[in-house]
C-alpha positions as CSV (number, residue, x, y, z in Angstrom):
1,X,47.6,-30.4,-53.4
2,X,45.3,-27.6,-53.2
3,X,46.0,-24.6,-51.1
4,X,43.3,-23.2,-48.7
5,X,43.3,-19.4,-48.3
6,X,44.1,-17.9,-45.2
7,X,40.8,-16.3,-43.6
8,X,41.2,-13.3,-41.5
9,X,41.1,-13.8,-38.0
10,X,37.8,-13.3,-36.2
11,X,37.7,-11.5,-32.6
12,X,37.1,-13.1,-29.6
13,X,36.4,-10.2,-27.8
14,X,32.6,-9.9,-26.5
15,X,31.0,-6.8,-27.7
16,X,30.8,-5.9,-23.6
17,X,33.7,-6.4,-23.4
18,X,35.0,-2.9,-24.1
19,X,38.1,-0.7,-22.7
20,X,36.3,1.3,-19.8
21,X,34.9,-2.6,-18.5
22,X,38.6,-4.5,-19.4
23,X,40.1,-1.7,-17.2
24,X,37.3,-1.8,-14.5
25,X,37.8,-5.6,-14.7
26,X,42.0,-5.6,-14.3
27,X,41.6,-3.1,-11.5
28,X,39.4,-5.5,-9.6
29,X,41.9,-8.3,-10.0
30,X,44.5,-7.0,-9.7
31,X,43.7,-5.4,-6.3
32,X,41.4,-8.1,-5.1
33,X,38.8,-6.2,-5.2
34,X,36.0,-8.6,-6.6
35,X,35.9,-11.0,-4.1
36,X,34.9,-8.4,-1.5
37,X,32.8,-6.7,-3.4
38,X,29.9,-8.4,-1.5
39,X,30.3,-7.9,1.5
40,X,31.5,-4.2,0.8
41,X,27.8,-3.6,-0.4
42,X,26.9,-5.3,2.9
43,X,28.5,-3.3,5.1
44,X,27.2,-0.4,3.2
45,X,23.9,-1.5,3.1
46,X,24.2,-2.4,7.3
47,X,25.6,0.9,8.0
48,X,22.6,3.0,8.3
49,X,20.9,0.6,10.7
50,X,24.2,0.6,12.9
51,X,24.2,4.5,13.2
52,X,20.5,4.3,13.8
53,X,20.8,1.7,16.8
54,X,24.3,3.5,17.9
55,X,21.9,7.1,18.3
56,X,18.6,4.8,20.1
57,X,21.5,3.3,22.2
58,X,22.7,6.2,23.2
59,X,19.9,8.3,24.0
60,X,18.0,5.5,25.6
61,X,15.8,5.6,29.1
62,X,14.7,3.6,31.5
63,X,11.9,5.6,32.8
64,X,8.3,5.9,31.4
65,X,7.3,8.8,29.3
66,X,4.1,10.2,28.6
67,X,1.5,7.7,27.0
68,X,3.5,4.9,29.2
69,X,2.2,6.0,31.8
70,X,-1.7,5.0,31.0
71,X,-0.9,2.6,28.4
72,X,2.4,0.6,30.6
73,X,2.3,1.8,34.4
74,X,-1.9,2.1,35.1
75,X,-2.3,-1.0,33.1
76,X,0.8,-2.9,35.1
77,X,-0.8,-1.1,38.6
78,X,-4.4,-2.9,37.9
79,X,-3.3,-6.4,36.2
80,X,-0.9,-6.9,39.1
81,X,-4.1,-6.7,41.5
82,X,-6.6,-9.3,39.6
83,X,-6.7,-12.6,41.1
84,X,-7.7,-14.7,38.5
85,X,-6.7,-15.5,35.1
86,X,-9.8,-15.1,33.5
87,X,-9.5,-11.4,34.8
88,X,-6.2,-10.4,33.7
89,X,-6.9,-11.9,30.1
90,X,-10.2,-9.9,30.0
91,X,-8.3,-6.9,31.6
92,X,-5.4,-7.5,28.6
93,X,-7.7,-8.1,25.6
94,X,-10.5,-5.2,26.3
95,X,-8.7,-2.1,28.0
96,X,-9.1,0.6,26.2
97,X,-6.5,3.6,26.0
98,X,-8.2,6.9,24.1
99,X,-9.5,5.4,20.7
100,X,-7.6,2.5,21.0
101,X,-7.3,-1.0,22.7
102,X,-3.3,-1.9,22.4
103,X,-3.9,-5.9,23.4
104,X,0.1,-6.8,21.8
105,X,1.4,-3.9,23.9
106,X,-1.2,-5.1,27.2
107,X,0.1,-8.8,26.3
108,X,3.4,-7.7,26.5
109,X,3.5,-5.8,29.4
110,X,1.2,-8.7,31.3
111,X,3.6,-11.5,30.5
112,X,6.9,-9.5,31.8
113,X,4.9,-9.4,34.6
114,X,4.5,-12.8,35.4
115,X,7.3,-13.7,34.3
116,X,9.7,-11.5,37.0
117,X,7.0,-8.9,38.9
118,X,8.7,-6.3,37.7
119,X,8.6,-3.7,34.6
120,X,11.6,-2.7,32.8
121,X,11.5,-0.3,30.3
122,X,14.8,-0.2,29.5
123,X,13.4,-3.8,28.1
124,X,9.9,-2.4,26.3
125,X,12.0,0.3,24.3
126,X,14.4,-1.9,23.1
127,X,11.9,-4.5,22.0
128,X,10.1,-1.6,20.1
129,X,13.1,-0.6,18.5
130,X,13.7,-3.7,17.4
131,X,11.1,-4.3,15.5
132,X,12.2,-2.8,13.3
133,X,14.8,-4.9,11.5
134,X,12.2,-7.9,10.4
135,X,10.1,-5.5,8.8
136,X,13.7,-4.1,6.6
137,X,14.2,-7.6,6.1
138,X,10.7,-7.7,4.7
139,X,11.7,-5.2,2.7
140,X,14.6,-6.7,1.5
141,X,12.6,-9.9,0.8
142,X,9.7,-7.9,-1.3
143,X,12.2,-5.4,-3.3
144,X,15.4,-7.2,-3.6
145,X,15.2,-9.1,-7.4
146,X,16.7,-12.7,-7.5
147,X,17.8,-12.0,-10.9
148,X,21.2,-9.8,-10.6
149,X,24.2,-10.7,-9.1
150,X,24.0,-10.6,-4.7
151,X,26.4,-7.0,-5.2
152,X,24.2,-5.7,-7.2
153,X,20.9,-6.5,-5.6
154,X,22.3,-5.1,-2.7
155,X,23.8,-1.7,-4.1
156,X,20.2,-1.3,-5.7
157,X,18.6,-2.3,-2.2
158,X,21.3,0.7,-0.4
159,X,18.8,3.5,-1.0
160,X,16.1,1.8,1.0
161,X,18.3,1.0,3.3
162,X,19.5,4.4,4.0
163,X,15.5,5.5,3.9
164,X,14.2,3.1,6.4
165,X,16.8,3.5,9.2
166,X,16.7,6.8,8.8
167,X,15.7,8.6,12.2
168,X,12.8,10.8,10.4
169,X,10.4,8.5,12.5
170,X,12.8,9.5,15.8
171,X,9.1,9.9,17.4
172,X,8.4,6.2,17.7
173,X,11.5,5.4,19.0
174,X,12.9,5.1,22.5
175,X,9.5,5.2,23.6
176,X,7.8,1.8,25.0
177,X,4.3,2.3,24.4
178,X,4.9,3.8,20.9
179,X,7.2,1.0,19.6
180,X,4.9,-1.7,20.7
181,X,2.1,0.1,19.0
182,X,3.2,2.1,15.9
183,X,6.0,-0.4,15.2
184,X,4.4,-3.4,15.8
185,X,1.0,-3.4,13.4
186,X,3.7,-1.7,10.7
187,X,5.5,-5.5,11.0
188,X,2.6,-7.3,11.3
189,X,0.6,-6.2,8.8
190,X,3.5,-6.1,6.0
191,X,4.4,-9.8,7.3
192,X,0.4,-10.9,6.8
193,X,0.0,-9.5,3.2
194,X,4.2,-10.8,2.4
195,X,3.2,-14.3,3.4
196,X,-0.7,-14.5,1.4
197,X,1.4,-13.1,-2.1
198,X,4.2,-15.6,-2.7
199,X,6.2,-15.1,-5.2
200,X,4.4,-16.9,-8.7
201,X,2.7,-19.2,-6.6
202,X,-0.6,-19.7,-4.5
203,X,0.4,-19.6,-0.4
204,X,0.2,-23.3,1.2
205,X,-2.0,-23.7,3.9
206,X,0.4,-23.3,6.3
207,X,1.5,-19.7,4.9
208,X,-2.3,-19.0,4.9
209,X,-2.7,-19.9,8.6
210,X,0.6,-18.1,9.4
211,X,-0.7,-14.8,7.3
212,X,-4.2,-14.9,9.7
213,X,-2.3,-14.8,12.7
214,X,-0.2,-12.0,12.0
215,X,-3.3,-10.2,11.0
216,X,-4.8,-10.6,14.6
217,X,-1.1,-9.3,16.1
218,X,-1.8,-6.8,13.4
219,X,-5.2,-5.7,14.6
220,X,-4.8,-6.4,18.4
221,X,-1.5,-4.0,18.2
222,X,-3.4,-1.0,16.2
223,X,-7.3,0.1,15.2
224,X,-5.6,0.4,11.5
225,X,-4.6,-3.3,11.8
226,X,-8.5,-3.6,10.8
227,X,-7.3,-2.3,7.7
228,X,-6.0,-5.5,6.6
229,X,-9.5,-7.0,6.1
230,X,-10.7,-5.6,3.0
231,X,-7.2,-6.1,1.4
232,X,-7.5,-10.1,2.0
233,X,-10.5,-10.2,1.1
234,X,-9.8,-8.4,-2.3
235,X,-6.8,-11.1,-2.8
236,X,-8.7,-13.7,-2.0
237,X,-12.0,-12.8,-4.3
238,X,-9.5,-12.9,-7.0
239,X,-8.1,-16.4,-6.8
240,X,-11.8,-17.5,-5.5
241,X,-9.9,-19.2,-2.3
242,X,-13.1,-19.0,-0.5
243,X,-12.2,-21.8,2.4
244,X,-9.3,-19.5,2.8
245,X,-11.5,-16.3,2.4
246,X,-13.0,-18.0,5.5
247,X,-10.6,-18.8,7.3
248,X,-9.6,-14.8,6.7
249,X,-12.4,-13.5,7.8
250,X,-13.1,-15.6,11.0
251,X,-9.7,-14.6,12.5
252,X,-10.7,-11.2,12.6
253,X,-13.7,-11.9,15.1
254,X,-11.8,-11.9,18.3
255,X,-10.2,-8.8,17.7
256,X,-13.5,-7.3,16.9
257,X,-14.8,-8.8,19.7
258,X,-12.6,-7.4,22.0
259,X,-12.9,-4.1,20.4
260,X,-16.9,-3.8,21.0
261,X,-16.6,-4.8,24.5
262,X,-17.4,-1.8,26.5
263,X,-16.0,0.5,23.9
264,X,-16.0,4.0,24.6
265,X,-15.7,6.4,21.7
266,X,-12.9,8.9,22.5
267,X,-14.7,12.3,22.4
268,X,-11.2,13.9,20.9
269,X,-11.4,12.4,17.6
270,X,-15.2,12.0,17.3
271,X,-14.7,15.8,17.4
272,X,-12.0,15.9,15.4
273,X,-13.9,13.8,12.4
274,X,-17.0,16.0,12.9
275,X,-15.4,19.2,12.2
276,X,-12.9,17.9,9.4
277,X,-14.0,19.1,6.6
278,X,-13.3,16.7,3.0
279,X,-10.9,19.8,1.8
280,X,-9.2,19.5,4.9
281,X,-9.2,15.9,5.0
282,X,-7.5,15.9,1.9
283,X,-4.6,18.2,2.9
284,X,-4.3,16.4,5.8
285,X,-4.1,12.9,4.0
286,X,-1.5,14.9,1.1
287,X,0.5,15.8,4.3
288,X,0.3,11.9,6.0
289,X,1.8,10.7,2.2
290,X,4.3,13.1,3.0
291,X,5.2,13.4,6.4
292,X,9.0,12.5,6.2
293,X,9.3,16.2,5.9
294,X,9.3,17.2,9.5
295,X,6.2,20.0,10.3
296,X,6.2,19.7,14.3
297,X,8.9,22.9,14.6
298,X,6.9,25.1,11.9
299,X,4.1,23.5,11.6
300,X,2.6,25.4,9.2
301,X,5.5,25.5,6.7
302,X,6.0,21.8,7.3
303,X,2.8,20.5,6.5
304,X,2.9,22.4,3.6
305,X,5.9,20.7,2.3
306,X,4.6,17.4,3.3
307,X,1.7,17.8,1.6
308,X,3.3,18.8,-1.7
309,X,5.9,15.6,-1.4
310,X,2.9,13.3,-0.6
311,X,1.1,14.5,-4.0
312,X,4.1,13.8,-5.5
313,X,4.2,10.5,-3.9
314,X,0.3,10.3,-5.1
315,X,0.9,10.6,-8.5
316,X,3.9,8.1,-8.6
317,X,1.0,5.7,-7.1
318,X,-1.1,6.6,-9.8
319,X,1.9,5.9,-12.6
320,X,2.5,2.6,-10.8
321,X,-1.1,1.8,-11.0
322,X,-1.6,2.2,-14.5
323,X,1.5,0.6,-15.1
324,X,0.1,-2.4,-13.6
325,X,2.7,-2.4,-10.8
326,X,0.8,-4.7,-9.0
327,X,1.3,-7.8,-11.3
328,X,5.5,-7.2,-11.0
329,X,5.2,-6.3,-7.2
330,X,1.9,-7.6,-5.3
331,X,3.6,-7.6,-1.5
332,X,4.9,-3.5,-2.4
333,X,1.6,-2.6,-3.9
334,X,-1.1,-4.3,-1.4
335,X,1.2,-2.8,1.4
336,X,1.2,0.7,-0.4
337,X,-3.1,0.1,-0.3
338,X,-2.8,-0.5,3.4
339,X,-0.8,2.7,3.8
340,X,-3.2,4.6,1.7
341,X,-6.1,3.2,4.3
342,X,-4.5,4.1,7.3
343,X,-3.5,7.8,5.8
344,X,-7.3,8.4,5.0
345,X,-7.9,6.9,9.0
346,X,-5.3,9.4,10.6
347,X,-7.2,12.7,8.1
348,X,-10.2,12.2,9.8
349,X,-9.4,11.1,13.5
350,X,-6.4,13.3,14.1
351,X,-6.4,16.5,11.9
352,X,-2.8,16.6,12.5
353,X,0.0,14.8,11.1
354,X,2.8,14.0,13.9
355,X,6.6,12.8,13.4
356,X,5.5,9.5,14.0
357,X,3.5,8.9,11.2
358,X,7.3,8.9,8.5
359,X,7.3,5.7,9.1
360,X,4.7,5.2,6.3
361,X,6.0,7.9,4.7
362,X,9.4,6.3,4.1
363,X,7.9,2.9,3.4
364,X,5.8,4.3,0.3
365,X,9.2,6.5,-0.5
366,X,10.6,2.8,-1.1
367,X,7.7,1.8,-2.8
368,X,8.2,4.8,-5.3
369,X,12.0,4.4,-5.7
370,X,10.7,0.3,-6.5
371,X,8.6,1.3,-8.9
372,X,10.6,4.5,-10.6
373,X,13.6,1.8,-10.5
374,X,11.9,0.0,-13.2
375,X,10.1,2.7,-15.2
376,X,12.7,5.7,-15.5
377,X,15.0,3.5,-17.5
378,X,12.5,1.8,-19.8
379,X,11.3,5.7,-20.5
380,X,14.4,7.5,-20.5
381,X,17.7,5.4,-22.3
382,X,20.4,7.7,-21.1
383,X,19.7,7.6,-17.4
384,X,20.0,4.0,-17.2
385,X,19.5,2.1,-14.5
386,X,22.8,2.3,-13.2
387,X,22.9,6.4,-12.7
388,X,19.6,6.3,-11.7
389,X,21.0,4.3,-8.6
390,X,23.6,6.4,-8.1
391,X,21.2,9.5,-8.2
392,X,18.8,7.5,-5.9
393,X,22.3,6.5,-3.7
394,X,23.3,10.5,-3.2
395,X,20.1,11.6,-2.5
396,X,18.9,8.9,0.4
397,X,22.4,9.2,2.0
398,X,21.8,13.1,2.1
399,X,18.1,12.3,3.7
400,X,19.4,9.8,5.8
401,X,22.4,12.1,7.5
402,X,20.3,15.0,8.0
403,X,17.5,13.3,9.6
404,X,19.9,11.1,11.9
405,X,21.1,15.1,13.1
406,X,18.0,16.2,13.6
407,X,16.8,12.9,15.4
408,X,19.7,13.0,17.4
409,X,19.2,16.3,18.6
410,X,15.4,15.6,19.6
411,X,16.0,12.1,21.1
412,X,18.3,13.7,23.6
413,X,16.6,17.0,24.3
414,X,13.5,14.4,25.1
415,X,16.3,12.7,27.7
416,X,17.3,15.7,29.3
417,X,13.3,16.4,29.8
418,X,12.6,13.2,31.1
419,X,15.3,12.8,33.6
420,X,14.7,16.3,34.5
421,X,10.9,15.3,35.4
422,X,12.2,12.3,37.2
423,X,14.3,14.2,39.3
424,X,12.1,16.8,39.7
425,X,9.5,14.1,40.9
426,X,12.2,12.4,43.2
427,X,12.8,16.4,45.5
428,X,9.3,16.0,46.7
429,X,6.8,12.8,45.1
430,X,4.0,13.7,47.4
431,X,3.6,17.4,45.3
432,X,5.8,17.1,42.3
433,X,5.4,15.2,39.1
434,X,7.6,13.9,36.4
435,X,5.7,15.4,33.9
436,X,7.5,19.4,33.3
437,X,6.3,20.0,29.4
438,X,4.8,22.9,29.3
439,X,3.3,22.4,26.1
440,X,1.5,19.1,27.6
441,X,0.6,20.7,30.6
442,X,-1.6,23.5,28.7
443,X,-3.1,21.0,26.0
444,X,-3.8,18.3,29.0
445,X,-4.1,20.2,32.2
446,X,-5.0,16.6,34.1
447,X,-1.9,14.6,32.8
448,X,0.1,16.4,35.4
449,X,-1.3,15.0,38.7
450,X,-1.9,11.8,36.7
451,X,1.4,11.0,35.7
452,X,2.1,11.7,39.8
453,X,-0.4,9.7,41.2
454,X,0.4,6.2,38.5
455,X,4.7,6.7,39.2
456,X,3.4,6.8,43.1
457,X,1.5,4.0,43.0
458,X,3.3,1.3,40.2
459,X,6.5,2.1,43.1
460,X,4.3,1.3,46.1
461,X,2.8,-2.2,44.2
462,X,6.7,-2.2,44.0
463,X,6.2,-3.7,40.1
464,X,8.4,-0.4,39.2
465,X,11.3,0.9,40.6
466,X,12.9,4.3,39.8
467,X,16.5,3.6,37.8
């Protein structure tokens, strides 16, 4: 009987498996620690929006400020007098507030009046605010892989997290008119261009439809909602959709329509884009890219440092261009073209780049961190993509902390204001108004008696009552 030799003993250890992950992997058994892991990076990822909402919450009003007072309470005063409905829908889809006509915001404001004859602000702000969390879950939707375990896609996700809801954008909030404006085409438009680019497929019928309406919310709550045109029509040249390239364009003609009827160009930014010059226009658009760095308390400093972040941000763009970013990515990089469109809108109308504007800032900071995600670790092997998280981690949570300070501080200094107008208003309403800013009152010397004169008469129509 022959013998057979013994042959050494082959491992069965995985060559991952090595000592650092066995004792990674016995200190999550052992302590239970793997089956929460989940919803520890859900929490985590949560958090920032739960600050953000606990600071709105807190410094939150129920009185108009500023442009709610044209946009909300002088619209509210003469809808509530029309008599017929074909009046109050031309009155909502046509009036015109400076360059722009807000119908989503009219619309809004219309059908709470109908509804229970009253305004409530308290109501408008939180709505705007509000907002706010379908476009992050957008965001989780366009940047948040399928491939990875759920932990890790949400640890990866954390940073954007922590950039979105931070408060560097603390203009927009708590602030009716704003939200429903600035807030609203932001959602719409990212939810139109997220619905024509499904993932490795053509978009159904249905989804096309879908993406057309949102484009009219998109253009009937901003002018930049416009914007979205070109970029369907690019998308659709490409697949040579043209029934839906119809379709596309033809749901743009009402809000055109409504745009041209007895429009009114506002002489501020007509003189704004006639002195601009393109140098200028450039700084200013470097500074739009850029504008998460707040300029509003030194406003020359500021704008300096948002300008060199937004060329920053530029020639990331540029990388994730040539890169071909937008064959891994099309919902990040059509939204990043419609944020590049509105930035060159706001050089040449405004000249000046307000808090209000992060909000794009911080969307094409995620589209940055998206893109660098991928490319840092291809190019560099030591920082892999797990310390290039961790970097990205520290760095939004610093961001996020210091702009939730500063946002809290300037959300209730603009409290104190406002109540302080209101009350000031309340001594004597026949003389005093609710508007005290002395900045506003040398820059608009009318919005004084105004802002008197609409409070006087929304309470007499009795559609507004003083909290």
């Amino acid at each position: 009987m022959e013998k057979t030799e013994a042959k050494p003993a082959t491992s069965m250890v995985r060559p991952e498996l090595s000592l650092t992950n066995v004792k990674k992997g016995f200190i999550a058994d052992n302590f239970g620690l793997r089956p929460y892991m989940a919803l520890l990076t859900v929490v985590l990822v949560a958090l920032p929006a739960v600050v953000a909402y606990g600071i709105m919450y807190r410094q939150a009003i129920n009185v108009p400020y500023q442009d709610d007072y044209n946009v909300i309470l002088a619209f509210a005063t003469d809808y509530h007098q029309l008599l017929s409905l074909k009046a109050k829908l031309v009155e909502t889809a046509t009036r015109q507030t400076n360059d722009y006509k807000l119908v989503f915001a009219h619309a809004i404001v219309a059908l709470e009046l109908e509804l229970t004859g009253h305004l409530n602000f308290g109501f408008l702000v939180a709505l705007g605010n509000l907002l706010l969390v379908p476009i992050a879950y957008l965001l989780w939707r366009t940047y948040a892989t399928n491939e990875q375990p759920l932990a890790r896609r949400l640890m990866e996700f954390l940073p954007i997290s922590l950039i979105f809801f931070s408060l560097t954008y603390w203009e927009t909030l708590n602030w009716a008119m704003a939200g429903l404006q600035n807030i609203s085409v932001v959602l719409f438009s990212f939810l139109s261009i997220y619905l024509l680019l499904p993932a490795g497929a053509t978009p159904t019928r249905g989804r096309v439809i879908l993406s057309c309406v949102s484009a009219i919310l998109a253009a009937f709550s901003s002018a930049n909602g416009f914007l979205l045109a070109p970029i369907g029509l690019f998308i659709f040249l490409r697949r040579r959709a043209y029934a839906d390239l119809l379709a596309w364009c033809v749901s743009f003609v009402l809000p055109f329509v409504a745009y041209l009827y007895h429009y009114v160009p506002h002489s501020v930014s007509m003189a704004a884009t006639h002195r601009t010059l393109h140098l200028k226009a450039l700084y200013y658009f470097l500074a739009f890219l850029g504008c998460v760095i707040p300029n509003r308390q030194v406003p020359s400093y500021g704008q300096l440092g948002a300008a060199v972040l937004g060329l920053a941000v530029l020639i990331v763009i540029s990388f994730a261009i040539g890169k071909r970013f937008d064959r891994s990515n099309p919902v990040a990089f059509h939204l990043m073209l419609w944020i590049l469109a509105t930035g060159i809108l706001v050089a040449f109308l405004r000249g000046s780049i307000a808090s209000r504007y992060s909000i794009y800032s911080i969307l094409l900071l995620t589209f940055c961190y998206s893109f660098l995600k991928e490319y840092v670790p291809q190019r560099w092997k030591s920082f892999n993509r797990k310390r290039f998280c961790v970097a990205s981690v520290a760095l939004s949570a610093v961001l996020c902390l210091l702009a939730d300070v500063v946002g809290y501080q300037h959300l209730a200094a603009r409290r104190c204001m406002i109540l302080a107008g209101i009350e000031h208003y309340r001594s004597n309403p026949d003389v005093n108004s609710p508007m005290i800013d002395p900045l506003v009152r040398l820059v608009y010397p009318l919005e004084e008696a105004f802002e008197r004169e609409t409070l006087t008469r929304a309470i007499k129509q009795r559609i507004y009552t003083l909290p």
